[in-house]
N, C-alpha and C positions, 0 to 999 in steps of 0.2 A: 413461424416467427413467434417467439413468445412474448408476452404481454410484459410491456415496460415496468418495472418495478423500480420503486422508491431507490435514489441515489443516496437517502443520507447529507444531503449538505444542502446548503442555503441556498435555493433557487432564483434568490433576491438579486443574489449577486451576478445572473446570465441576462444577458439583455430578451427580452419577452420575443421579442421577432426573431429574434436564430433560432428559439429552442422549444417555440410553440406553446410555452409555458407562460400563464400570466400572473403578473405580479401583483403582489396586494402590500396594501400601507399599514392595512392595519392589523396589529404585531401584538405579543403579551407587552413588551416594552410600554408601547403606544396608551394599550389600553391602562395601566399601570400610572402612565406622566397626567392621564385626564382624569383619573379617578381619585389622583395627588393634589389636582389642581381644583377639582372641586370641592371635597374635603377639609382640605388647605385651610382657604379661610374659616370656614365652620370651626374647627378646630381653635384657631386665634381668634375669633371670636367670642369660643365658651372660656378661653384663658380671658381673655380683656374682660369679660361682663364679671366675673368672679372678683379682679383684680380691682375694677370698679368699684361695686358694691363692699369688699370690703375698706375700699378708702373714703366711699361714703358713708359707710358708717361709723365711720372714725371723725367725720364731719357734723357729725348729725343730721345729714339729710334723711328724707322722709323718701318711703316706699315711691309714690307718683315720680317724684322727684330721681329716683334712681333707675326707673322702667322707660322714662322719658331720654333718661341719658345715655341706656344701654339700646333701647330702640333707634337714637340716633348713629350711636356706634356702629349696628349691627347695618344698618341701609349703607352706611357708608363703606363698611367691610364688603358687603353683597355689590355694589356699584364697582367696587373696587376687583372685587373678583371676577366680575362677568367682565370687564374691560380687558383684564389678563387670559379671562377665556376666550373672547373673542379674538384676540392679538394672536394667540398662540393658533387658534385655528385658522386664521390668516396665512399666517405662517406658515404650518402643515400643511395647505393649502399652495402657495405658491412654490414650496419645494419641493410638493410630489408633482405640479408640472413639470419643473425646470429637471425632476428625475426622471421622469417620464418623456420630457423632449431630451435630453439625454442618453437612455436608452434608446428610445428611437432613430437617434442620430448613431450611436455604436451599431447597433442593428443594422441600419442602412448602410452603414461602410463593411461591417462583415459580410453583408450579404453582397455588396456589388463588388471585393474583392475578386480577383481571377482565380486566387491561388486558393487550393480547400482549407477551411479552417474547421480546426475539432478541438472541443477542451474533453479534458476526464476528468472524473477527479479521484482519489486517493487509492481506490478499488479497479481505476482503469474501466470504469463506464463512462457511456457518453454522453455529454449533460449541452454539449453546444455543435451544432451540425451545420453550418454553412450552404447557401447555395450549390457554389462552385463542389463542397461535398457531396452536395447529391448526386451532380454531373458526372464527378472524377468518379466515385464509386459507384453511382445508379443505383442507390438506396434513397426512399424517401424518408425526412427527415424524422417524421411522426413514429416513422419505426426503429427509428434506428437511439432515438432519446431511450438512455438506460440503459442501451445494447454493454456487450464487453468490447474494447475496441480488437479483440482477438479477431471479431467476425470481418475487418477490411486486411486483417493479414492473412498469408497462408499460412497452414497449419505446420510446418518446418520450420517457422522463425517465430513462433508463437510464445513461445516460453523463454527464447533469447530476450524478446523483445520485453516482455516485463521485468526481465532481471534489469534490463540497459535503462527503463524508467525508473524502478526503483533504485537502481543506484544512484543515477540523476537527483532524485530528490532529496537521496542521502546524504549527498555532497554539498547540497544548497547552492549550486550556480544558478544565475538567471537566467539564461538559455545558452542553449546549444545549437552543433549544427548536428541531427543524427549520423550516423554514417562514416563520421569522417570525410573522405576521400570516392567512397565507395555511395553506388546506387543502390537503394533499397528497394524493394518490390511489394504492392500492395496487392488487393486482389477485390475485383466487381463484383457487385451481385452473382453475375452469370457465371463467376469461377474463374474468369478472366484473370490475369497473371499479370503484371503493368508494372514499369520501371517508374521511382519516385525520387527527389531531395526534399528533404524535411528538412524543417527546424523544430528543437519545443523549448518552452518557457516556463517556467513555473510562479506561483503566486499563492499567498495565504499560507497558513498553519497548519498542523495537526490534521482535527476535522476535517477542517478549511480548504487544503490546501487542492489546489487545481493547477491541470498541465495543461499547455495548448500546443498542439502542434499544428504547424503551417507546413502545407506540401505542395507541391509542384507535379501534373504526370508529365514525364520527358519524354513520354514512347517516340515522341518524332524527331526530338533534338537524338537519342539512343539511336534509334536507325539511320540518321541521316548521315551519325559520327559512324555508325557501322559501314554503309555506303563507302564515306570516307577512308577508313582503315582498311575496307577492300580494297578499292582504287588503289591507295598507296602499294598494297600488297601488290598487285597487277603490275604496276608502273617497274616499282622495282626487280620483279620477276623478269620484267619484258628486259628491263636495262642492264640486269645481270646477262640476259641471255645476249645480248647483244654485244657486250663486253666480252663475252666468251666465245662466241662466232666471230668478233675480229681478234681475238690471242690466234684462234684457231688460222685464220686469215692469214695472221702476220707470223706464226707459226710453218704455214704450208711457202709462204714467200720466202721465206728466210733459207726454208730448208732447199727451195728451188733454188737461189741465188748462191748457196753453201755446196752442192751437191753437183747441181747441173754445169752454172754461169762461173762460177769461180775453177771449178774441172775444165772445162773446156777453154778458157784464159790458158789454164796451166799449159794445157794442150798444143794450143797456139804458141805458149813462149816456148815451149822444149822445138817445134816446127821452127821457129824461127832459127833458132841455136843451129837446127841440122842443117839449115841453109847455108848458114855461115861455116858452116865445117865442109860441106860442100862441095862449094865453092873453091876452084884450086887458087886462082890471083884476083879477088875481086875489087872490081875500085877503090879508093878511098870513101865517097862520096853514098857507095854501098854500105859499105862497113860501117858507115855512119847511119846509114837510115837505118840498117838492122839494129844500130845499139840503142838507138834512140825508140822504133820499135820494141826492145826489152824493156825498156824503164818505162813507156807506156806501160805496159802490159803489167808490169810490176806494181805500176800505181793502181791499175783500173783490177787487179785480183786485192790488191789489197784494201780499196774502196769499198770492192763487193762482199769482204770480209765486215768489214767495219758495218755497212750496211744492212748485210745479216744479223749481226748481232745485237745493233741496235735496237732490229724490229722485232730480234726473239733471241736471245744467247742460245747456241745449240747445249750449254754447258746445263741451263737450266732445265730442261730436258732430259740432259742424260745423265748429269751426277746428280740434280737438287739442287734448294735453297741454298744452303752454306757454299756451297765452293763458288755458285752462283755470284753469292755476295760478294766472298771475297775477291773474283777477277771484280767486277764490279768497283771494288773500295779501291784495287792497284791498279785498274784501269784511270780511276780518278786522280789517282797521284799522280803518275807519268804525264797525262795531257794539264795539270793545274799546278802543280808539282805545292800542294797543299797538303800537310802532312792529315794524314787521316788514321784513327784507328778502329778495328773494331774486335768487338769484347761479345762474345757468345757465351750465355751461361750453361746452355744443355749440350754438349760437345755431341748428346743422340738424336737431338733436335730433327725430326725429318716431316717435311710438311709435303703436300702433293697441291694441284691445282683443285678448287679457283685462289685456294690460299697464298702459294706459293707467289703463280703469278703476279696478286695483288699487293703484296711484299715489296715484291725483287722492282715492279710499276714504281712502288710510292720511293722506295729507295735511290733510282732512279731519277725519278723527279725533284726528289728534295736537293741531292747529290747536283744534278745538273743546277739549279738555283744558285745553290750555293759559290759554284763557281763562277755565274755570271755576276752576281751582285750583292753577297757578302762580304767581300773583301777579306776571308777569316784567312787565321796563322793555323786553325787546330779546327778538325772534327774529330767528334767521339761519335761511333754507330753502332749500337746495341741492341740484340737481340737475345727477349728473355720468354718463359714461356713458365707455365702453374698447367695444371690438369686439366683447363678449359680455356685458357688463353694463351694466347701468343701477343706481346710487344716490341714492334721495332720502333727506339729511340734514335734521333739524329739530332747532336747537338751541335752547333759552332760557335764562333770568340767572335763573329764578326758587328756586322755596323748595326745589323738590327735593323726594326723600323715597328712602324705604329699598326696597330690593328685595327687603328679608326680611319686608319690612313683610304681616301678612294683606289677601286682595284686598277690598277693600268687595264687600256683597252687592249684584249684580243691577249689578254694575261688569265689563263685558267688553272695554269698548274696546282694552287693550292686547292682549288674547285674540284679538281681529280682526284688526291687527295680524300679529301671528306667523302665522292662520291664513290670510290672505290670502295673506301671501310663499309659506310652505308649498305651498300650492295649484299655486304656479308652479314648485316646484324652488327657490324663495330664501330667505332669511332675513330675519330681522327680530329687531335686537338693542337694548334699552334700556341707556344705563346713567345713573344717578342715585343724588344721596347729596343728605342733607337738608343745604341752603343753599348749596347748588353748581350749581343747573339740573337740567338735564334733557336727552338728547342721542338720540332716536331715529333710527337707522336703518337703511333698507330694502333690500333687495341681493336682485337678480333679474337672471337669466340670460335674456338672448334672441340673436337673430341680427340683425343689420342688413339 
């Protein structure tokens, strides 16, 4: 460590207890006002004795007579002077206490401060060191007065960090926050690396002029937030997988119900049909349980159709997104008979799963809403896509409602929604006011 060297600036102005430095009263100035003050009258004295004598001799008074007059001048000047001497050192007297319990009061609050306090001044030495300084960095104070403050940064943001002062004081604001947005990093005696938020301030002139910067160490709020940002990472990994272990679920059902249940329906109704062919004269009473038998059978294949496709369109699968959609948008008309349209911008648009799924999900859902409780004449459903995103828009003319409005219970739709974009890194934005419509949507980031 090298030996503290001369800062150049007034030390007067650092309170004595932060910076181990002690303060003295007495100044050129100082000595200067007392060597005026005793002078002073001397000086008016030898004008008035002059001043005298020649108006006494314009009098005719006699020599005794004018040594007697000037002697009494001169005690009266002298009385008069030490009264102004003494006042004055009275004075100088009770203001270097009250500056002196002053700095010791500033002293005492810098020092019981939490957070590290450091001043520099114009050259970026250290002229003021804080307890809490010595802690955050584990430098003691005595060494570190004079220091450059280069030695609490590391040596990669070193030369950054003076330009961002110096420009600071070029500018003349009175403080800032360093950083911005962003955490700075200081570094301990021991070479230790440590995340910080500062502020600095500035003050004085020229010479004069001095920065302080007040800092913070975060290392445990930084961890705790890392902590934090893993869990979330964890949570949502697990919830994406879990979402994709039931596509995959409602995927293998659908295609059992599609393949297997709804074949073997068919199966059954063509068995029933040969029965009735058959059969050479069969009752009435027959003929009727057989047909009512087919219109079962017709409903419960067409149920297991509807079902399937509910829990997974075989189309989304095996054509993709778009034609997906589009049964989807004509599916909605026919059962709402709600005119809908939709507007594709990339006619080569081809998306694959988890994207797809999360789509054709949220389209679904908004689509289903819509027709229980918007009341709307018109949707628009758009799908548009850039280099790195994909948007599906779904707009209606319906009744709207408030978004302050409480959620109905065991109402999650919009909750799906949100958490499906989520899942991908995207968003998912509502906005709606009562008797304006309704306008969701969807923004996910992928790669072409």
């Amino acid at each position: 460590m090298r030996v503290p060297h001369s800062t150049g600036i007034d030390m007067n102005q650092i309170s004595p207890s932060s910076t181990g430095a002690k303060s003295s009263s007495v100044t050129p100035d100082s000595r200067l006002k007392r060597l005026l003050t005793i002078l002073g009258p001397a000086l008016l004295l030898a004008g008035v004795t002059v001043v005298l004598t020649a108006f006494a001799a314009t009098l005719g008074f006699y020599r005794t007579e004018m040594l007697i007059i000037a002697a009494a001048v001169t005690g009266a000047a002298l009385v008069f002077a030490t009264v102004l001497l003494y006042r004055q050192a009275a004075q100088q007297r009770t203001a270097k206490r009250t500056l002196d319990d002053v700095e010791a009061r500033i002293g005492g609050i810098i020092n019981s401060a939490m957070d590290a306090i450091i001043t520099i001044d114009r050259h970026q030495h250290i002229v003021l060191f804080n307890d809490a300084a010595e802690q955050v960095f584990r430098w003691p104070r005595a060494a570190m007065i004079g220091q450059p403050l280069d030695l609490l940064l590391p040596a990669r943001f070193r030369d950054l960090h003076q330009q961002h002062v110096q420009r600071f004081g070029d500018i003349g604001a009175t403080s800032r926050r360093m950083g911005a947005n962003t955490i700075l990093t200081g570094l301990r005696a021991n070479g230790e690396e440590f995340p910080v938020e500062a502020s600095i301030s500035q003050f004085g002139q020229g010479k004069q002029k001095l920065y302080t910067v007040i800092l913070r160490d975060v290392t445990e709020r930084v961890k705790a937030e890392d902590a934090l940002r893993r869990s979330k990472e964890e949570l949502r990994e697990l919830a994406a997988a879990a979402h994709q272990l039931r596509e995959q679920e409602k995927r293998a059902i659908a295609r059992e119900l599609h393949d297997e249940l709804a074949q073997a329906l068919t199966g059954l109704k063509m068995d029933v049909a040969w029965i009735k062919d058959k059969l050479p004269a069969p009752p009435p009473e027959i003929v009727n349980k057989l047909q009512n038998m087919e219109l079962l059978l017709d409903d419960t294949v067409a149920a297991t159709r509807r079902i399937s496709a509910d829990l997974r369109p075989m189309m989304l699968d095996d054509l993709g997104l778009v034609p997906a959609i589009e049964w989807l948008v004509q599916n909605f008309i026919e059962r709402t008979g709600i005119h809908c349209e939709f507007i594709l911008t990339d006619p080569h648009l081809e998306l694959h799963d988890p994207h797809a799924t999360s789509l054709f999900r949220s389209l679904q859902e908004s689509l289903t809403n819509i027709g229980k409780h918007a009341n709307a004449g018109n949707v628009n459903v758009t799908l548009a896509s850039t280099d790195d995103t994909v948007t599906l828009s779904v707009r209606d003319d319906g009744v709207g409602f408030s978004l302050q409005s409480p959620r109905k219970p065991n109402s999650y739709g919009l909750i799906g929604l949100r958490e499906r974009a989520y899942l991908l890194g995207g968003t998912a934005t509502i906005e709606s006011r009562p008797g304006e419509g309704t306008c969701i949507e969807v923004r996910l980031p992928f790669t072409l």
